[in-house]
C-alpha positions as CSV (number, residue, x, y, z in Angstrom):
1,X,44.6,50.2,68.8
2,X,45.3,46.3,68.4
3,X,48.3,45.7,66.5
4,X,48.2,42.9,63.5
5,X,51.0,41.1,62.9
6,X,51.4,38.5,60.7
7,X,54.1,35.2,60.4
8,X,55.3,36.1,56.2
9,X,57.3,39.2,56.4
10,X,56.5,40.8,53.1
11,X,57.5,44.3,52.3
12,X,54.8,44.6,49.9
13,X,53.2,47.8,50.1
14,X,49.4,45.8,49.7
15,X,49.7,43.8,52.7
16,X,50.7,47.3,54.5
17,X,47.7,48.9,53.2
18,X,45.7,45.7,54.5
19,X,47.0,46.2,58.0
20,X,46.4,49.9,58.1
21,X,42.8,48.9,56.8
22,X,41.8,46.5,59.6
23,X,43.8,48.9,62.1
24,X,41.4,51.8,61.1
25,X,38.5,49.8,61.6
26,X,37.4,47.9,58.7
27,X,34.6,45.6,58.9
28,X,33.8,43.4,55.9
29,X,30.1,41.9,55.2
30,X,30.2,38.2,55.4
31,X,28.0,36.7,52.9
32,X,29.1,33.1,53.8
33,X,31.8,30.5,55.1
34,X,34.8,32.4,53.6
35,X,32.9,34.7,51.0
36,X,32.9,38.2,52.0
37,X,32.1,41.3,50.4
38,X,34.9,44.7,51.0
39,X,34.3,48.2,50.1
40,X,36.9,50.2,48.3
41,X,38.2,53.0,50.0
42,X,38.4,55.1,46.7
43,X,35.1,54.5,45.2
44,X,32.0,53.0,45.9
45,X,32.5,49.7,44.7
46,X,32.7,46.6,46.7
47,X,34.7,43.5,45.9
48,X,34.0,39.8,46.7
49,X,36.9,38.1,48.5
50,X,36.7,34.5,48.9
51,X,38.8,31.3,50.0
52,X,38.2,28.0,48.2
53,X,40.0,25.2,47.3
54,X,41.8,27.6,44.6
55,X,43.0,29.9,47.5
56,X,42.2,33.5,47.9
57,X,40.2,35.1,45.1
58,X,39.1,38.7,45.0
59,X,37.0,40.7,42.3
60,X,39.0,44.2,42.2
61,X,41.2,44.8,39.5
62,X,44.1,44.5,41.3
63,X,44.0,41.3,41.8
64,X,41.6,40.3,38.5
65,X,44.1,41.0,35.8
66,X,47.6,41.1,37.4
67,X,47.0,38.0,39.5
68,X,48.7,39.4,42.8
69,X,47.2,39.0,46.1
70,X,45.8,42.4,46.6
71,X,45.1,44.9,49.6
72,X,41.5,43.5,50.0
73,X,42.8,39.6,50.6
74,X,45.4,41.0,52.9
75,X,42.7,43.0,55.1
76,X,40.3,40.1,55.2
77,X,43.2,37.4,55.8
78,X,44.4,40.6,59.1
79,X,40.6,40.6,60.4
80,X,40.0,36.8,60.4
81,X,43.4,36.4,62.0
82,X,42.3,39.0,64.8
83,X,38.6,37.9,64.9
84,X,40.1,34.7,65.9
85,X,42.4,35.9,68.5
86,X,38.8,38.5,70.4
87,X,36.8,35.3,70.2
88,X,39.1,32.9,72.2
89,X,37.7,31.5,75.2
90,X,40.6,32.8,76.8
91,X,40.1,36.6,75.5
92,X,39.7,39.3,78.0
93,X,36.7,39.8,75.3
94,X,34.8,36.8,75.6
95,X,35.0,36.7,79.2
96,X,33.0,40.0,79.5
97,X,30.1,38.6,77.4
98,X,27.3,37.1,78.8
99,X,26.3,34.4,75.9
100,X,26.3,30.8,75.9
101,X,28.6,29.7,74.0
102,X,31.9,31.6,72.6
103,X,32.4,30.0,69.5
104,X,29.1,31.7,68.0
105,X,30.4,34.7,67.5
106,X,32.0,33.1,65.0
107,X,28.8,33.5,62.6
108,X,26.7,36.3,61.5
109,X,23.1,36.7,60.6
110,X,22.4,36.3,57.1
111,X,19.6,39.2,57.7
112,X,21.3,41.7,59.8
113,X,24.8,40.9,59.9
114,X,24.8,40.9,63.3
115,X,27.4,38.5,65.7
116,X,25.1,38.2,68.3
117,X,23.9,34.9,68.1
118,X,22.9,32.2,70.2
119,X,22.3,27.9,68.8
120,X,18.2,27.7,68.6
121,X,18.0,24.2,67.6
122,X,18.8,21.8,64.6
123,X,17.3,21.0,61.3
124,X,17.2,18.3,58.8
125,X,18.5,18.6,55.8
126,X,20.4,16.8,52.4
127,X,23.4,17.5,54.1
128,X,23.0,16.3,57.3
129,X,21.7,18.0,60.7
130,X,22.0,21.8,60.6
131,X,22.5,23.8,64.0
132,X,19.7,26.6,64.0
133,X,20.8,29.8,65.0
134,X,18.8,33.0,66.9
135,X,19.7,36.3,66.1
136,X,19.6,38.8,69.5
137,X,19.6,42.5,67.2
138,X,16.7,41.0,64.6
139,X,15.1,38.1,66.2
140,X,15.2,35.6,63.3
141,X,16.6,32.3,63.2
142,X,18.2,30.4,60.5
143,X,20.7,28.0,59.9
144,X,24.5,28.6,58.2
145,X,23.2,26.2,54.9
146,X,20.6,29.1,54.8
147,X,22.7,32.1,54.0
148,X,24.8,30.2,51.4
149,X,25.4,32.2,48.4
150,X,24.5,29.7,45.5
151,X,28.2,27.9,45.6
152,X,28.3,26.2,48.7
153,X,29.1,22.4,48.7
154,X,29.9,22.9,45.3
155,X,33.5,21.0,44.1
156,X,34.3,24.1,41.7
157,X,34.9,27.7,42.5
158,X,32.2,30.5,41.7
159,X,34.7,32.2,39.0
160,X,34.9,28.0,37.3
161,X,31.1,27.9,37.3
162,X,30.4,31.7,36.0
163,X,33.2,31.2,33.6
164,X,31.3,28.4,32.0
165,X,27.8,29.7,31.8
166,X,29.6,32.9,30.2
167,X,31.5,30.7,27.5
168,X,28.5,29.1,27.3
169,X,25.9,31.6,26.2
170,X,29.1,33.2,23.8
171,X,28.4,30.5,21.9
172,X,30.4,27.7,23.3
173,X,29.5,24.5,23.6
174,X,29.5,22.2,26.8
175,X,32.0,20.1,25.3
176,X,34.3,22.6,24.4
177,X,34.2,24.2,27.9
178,X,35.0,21.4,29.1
179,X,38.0,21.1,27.0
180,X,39.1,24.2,27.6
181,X,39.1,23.9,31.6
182,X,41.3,21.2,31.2
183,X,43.9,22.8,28.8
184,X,44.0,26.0,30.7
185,X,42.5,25.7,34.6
186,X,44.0,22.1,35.0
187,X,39.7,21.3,35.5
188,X,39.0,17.9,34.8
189,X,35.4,18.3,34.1
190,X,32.5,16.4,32.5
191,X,30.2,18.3,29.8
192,X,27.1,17.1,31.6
193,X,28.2,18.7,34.6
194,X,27.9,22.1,32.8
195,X,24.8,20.8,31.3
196,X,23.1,20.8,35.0
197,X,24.9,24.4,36.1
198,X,22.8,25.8,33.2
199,X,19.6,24.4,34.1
200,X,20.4,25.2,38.1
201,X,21.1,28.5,38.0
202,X,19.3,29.3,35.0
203,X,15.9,28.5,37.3
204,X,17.8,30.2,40.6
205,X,17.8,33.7,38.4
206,X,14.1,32.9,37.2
207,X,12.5,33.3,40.7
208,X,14.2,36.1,40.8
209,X,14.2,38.0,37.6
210,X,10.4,37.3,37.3
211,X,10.2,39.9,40.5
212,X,12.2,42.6,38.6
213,X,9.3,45.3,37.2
214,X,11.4,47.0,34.1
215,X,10.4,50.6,32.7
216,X,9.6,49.6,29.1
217,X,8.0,52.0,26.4
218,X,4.5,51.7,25.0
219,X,6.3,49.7,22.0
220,X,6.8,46.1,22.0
221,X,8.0,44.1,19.0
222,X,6.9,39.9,18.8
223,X,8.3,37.7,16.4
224,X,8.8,34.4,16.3
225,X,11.2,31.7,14.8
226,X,11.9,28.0,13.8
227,X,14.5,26.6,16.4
228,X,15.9,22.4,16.4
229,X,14.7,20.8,19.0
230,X,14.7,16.4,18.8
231,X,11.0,16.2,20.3
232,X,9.7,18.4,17.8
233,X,6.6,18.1,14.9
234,X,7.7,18.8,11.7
235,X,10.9,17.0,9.8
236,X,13.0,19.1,8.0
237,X,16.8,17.7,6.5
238,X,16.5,15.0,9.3
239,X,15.9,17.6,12.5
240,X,12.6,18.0,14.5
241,X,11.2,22.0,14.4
242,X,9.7,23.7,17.3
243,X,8.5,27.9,17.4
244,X,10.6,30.4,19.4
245,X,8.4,33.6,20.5
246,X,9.9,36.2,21.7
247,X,8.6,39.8,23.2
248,X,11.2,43.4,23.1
249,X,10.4,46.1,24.0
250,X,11.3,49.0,21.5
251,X,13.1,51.5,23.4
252,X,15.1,49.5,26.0
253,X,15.5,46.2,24.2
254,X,15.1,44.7,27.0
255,X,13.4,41.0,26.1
256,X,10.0,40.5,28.6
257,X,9.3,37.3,28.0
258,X,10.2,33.8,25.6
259,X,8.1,30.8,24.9
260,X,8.9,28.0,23.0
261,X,5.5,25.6,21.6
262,X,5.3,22.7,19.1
263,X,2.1,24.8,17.4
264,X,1.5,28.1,16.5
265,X,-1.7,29.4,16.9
266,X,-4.0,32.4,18.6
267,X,-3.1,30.0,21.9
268,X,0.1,29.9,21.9
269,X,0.3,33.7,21.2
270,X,-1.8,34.8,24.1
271,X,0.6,32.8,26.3
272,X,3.2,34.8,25.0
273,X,1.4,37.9,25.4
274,X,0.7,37.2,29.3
275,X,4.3,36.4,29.9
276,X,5.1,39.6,28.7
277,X,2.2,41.6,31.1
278,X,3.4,39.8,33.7
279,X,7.2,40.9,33.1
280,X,6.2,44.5,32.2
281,X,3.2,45.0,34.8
282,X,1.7,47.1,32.0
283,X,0.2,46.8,28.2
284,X,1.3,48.7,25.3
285,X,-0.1,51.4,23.2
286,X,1.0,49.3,20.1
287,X,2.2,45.9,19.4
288,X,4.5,45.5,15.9
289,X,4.5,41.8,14.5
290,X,4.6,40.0,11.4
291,X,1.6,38.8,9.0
292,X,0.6,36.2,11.1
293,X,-3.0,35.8,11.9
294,X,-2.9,34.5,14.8
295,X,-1.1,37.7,16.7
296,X,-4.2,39.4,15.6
297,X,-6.9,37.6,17.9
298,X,-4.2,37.5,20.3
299,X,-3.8,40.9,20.4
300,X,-7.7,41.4,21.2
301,X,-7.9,38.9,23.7
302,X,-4.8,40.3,26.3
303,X,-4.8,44.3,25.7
304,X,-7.9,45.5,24.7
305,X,-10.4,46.6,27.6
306,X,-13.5,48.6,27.6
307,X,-11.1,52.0,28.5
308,X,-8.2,51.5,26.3
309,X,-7.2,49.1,23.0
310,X,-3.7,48.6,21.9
311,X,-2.9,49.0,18.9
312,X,-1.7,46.0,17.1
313,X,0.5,47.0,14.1
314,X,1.5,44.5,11.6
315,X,4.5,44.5,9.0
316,X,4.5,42.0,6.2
317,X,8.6,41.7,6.1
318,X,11.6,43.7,6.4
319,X,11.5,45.6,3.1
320,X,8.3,47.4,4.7
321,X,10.0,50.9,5.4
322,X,7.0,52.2,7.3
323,X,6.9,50.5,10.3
324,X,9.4,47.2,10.8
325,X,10.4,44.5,13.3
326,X,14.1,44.8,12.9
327,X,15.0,45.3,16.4
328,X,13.4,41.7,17.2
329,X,14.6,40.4,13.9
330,X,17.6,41.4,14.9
331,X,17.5,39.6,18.2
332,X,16.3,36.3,16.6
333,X,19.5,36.6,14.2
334,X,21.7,36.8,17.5
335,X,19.7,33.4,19.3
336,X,20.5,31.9,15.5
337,X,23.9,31.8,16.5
338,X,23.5,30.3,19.8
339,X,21.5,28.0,18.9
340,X,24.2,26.0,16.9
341,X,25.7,25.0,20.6
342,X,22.0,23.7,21.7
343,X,21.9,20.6,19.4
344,X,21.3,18.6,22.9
345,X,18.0,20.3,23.4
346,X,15.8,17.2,24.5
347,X,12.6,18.4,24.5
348,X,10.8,21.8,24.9
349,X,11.4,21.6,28.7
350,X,15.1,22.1,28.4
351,X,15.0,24.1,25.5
352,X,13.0,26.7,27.3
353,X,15.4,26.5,30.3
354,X,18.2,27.3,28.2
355,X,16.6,29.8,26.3
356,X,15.6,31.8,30.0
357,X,19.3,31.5,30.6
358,X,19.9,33.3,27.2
359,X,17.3,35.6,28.1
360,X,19.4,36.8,31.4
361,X,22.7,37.0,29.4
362,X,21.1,39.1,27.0
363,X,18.9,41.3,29.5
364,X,21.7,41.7,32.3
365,X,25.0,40.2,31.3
366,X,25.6,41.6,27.7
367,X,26.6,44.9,26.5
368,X,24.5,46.2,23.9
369,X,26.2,48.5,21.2
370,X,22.9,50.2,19.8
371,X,22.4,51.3,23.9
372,X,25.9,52.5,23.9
373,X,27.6,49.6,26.2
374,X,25.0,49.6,28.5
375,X,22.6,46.3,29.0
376,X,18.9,46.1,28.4
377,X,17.8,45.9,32.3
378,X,20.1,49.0,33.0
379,X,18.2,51.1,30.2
380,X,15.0,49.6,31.7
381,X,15.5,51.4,35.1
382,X,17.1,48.0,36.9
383,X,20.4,48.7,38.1
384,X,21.5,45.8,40.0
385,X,25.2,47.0,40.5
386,X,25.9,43.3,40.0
387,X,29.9,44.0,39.8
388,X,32.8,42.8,37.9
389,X,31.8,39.2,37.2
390,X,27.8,40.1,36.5
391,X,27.3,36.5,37.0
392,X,28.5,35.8,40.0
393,X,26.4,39.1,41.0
394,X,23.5,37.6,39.6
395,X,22.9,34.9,40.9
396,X,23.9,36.0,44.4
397,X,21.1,38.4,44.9
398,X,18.7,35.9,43.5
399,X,19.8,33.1,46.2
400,X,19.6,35.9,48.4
401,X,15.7,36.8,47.4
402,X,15.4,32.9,47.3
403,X,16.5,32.5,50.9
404,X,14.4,35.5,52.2
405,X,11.2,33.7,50.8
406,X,11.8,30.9,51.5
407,X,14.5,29.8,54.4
408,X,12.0,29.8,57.0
């Protein structure tokens, strides 16, 4: 057994349990350049420790709400120190090996987690030249920038940026996130700066969400609404109007698809409708809107097929007890609120980015009370196990699926 010592003698009993978990073998994953991911000995969660400018952060409990630098930052802090000391050139360790160069054992695959790597090369990138790596257990290469985890070169810790979007889609605005960074994080920030986090993770999660087949019933609800947006068509009390559509499905409440249009026509529905089969990977038995006409071509045009014809079912308003839209009313009463923070919506380009980033709060981040605290996508049969900070989880596993599609 290798003994760990460390310079600060502490006789707190975390930093013994550290050392007696790097003594009995632990091995964290490394997502990235000081991002790592530990599993709990108790249960089967796994908690993200990282070091930034902000110093060690970690995602358990522990160390989330009492602020104290917990068992997990102790055992990763222990197995860097004695990674360091195996890897030296010196080491009776590296001497044995038969590799080129030392020092890259110092990286892992971003595939298999594997040390055994070997420098294949350079590549160009925004950043400068990036050394290319070969992987000797899976055979792939890639470079460090490749497995980056959706923070890298970023001036702002993960749990800053999360934070933000979080506040954000609350029903903050930019401006008062900002403000509130500064009072209470000692963030200088600029509003615009949160402005382009939206829009670049927003279309991160996109790629990946869109991959995501949920279990929906053979009910969907479609409505649609009047939202402010300054490139609109119509002038009402000095604002611009443009249409909001949205799909639910009945059962789940999980939302399949969004479109915002200046017009609202048989169009603009079927566009809305093939957003929705995409999502899904499936048609309905019935479709529940409102009186508009133009749902009702629509309707015909996407679902109905020689061997089956959905159903379209159509309510006049909410006082029809027979069949209703509340569940999507209800939804449209929720984006009402939002939608007071969105005043800066441009055009219907950025409007429909911030409304997909909605979408994802309300789908994956949000607890729904009519589903008992659970979210849409986890009714729907997608259980990401996206942690703690669902965010952060979030958009980790869609840079992942982003750099497995595309990295080579």
């Amino acid at each position: 057994m290798i003994e760990v010592k460390t310079e600060t003698q502490n006789n707190d009993p975390r930093l013994l349990r550290g050392q007696n978990m790097v003594e009995n073998g632990f091995e964290p994953m490394v997502l990235s350049e000081g991002v790592f991911n530990v599993p709990s000995r108790t249960n089967d969660e796994i908690y993200t420790v990282m070091n930034s400018i902000d110093g060690w952060t970690c995602s358990c409990p522990d160390h989330f709400y009492r602020r104290v630098t917990c068992k997990h930052i102790y055992a990763i802090q222990f197995w860097l120190e004695l990674r360091e000391r195996m890897y030296r050139p010196d080491s009776e360790m590296m001497k044995s090996l038969e590799i080129p160069e030392a020092p890259e054992m110092l990286n892992t695959c971003i595939y298999c987690h594997s040390a055994n790597l070997i420098k294949n090369g350079t590549r160009k990138t925004k950043m400068g030249q990036k050394t290319r790596y070969l992987c000797h257990v899976c055979g792939r290469t890639f470079s460090i920038a490749d497995g980056y985890t959706g923070f890298n070169n970023m001036k702002f810790s993960p749990e800053i940026v999360t934070l933000s979007l979080d506040l954000f889609f609350k029903g903050t605005s930019t401006r008062k996130i900002a403000d509130h960074l500064k009072q209470f994080k000692g963030i200088d920030i600029d509003h615009s700066t949160i402005s382009k986090w939206l829009k670049k993770y927003t279309d991160i999660i996109d790629d990946y969400v869109s991959t995501l087949k949920p279990e929906v019933s053979n009910v969907w609800h479609t409505d649609e609404m009047q939202i402010k947006v300054k490139d609109g068509v119509q002038k009402q009390d000095g604002y611009k109007w443009n249409w909001l559509w949205n799909v639910m499905d009945a059962e789940t409440r999980f939302l399949l698809t969004n479109l915002i249009t200046k017009k609202r026509n048989i169009k603009e529905a079927s566009r809305l409708f093939q957003g929705a089969k995409r999502q899904a990977n499936s048609k309905p038995e019935f479709v529940v809107t409102d009186g508009l006409q133009a749902y009702q071509r629509a309707v015909k045009k996407e679902f109905h097929t020689r061997k089956r014809e959905t159903q379209h079912v159509r309510c006049a308003s909410l006082r029809d007890k027979r069949i209703n839209n509340n569940k999507v009313e209800r939804f449209h009463s929720t984006v009402r609120e939002r939608e007071k923070i969105m005043r800066g919506m441009e055009n219907v380009e950025s409007a429909q980015v911030l409304m997909n980033g909605f979408k994802h709060y309300y789908n994956f981040i949000r607890p729904h009370e009519a589903l008992d605290g659970d979210t849409p996508a986890l009714r729907a049969g997608i259980d990401l196990d996206l942690g703690q900070n669902k965010w952060k989880g979030l958009i980790e596993m869609a840079v992942e699926h982003r750099v497995r599609n595309g990295a080579q």
